[in-house]
N, C-alpha and C positions, 0 to 999 in steps of 0.2 A: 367182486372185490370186497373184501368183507373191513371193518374198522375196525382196529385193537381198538379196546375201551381201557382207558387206565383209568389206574385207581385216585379216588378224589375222597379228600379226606371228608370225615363226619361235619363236623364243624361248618364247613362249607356248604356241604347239602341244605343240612340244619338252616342255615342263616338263607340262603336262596328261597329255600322253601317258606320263611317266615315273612318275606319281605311282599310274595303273592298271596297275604292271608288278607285277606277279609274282615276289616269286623263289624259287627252287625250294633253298633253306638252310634247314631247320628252326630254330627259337629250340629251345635246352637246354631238357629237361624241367626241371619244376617243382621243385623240393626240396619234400620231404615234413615237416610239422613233429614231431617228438619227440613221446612222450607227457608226456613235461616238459612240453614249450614248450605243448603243447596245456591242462596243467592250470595250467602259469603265468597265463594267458592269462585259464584262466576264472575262475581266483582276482582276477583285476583285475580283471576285466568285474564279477564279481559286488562289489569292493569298493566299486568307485565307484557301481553300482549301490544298495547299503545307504548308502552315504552322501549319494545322491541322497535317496534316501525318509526319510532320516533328517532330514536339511532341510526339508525339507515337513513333516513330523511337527512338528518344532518350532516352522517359522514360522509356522502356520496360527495356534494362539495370538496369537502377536503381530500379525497381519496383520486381524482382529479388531476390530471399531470399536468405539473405549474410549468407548460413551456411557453414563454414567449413568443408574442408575434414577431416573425420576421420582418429584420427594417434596414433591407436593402444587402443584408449579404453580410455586414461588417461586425465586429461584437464593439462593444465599450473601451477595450482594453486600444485595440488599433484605430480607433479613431483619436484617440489622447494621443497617437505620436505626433 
């Protein structure tokens, strides 16, 4: 079973072809970060970190279904009759 090949324009080759080129220019090595930068860094990691968990610590209270203890069956409203 053989494939028609159709025709595909220039242009298209062209730009296929340029997109698998190589080139032979290194990118600038990396910059290294500081030991600053480095303990900057983990001092915010670690803040917003505590202040994540700090969140949860306190909304888990509130997030808590506010149901009353049962007190004998009755509500409020039919005991006032």
């Amino acid at each position: 079973m053989s494939r028609r090949r159709e025709a595909v324009p220039f242009a298209f080759v062209a730009h296929a072809e340029a997109d698998s080129f190589d080139s032979n220019v290194a990118p600038p090595p990396r910059v290294r970060a500081t030991p600053s930068q480095l303990a900057a860094r983990t001092l915010v990691g670690l803040t917003v970190t505590a202040g994540l968990v700090g969140a949860l610590l306190f909304g888990l209270p509130a997030m808590e279904s506010g149901q009353a203890p049962d007190r004998g069956g009755q509500s409020e409203a039919t005991e006032r009759r």
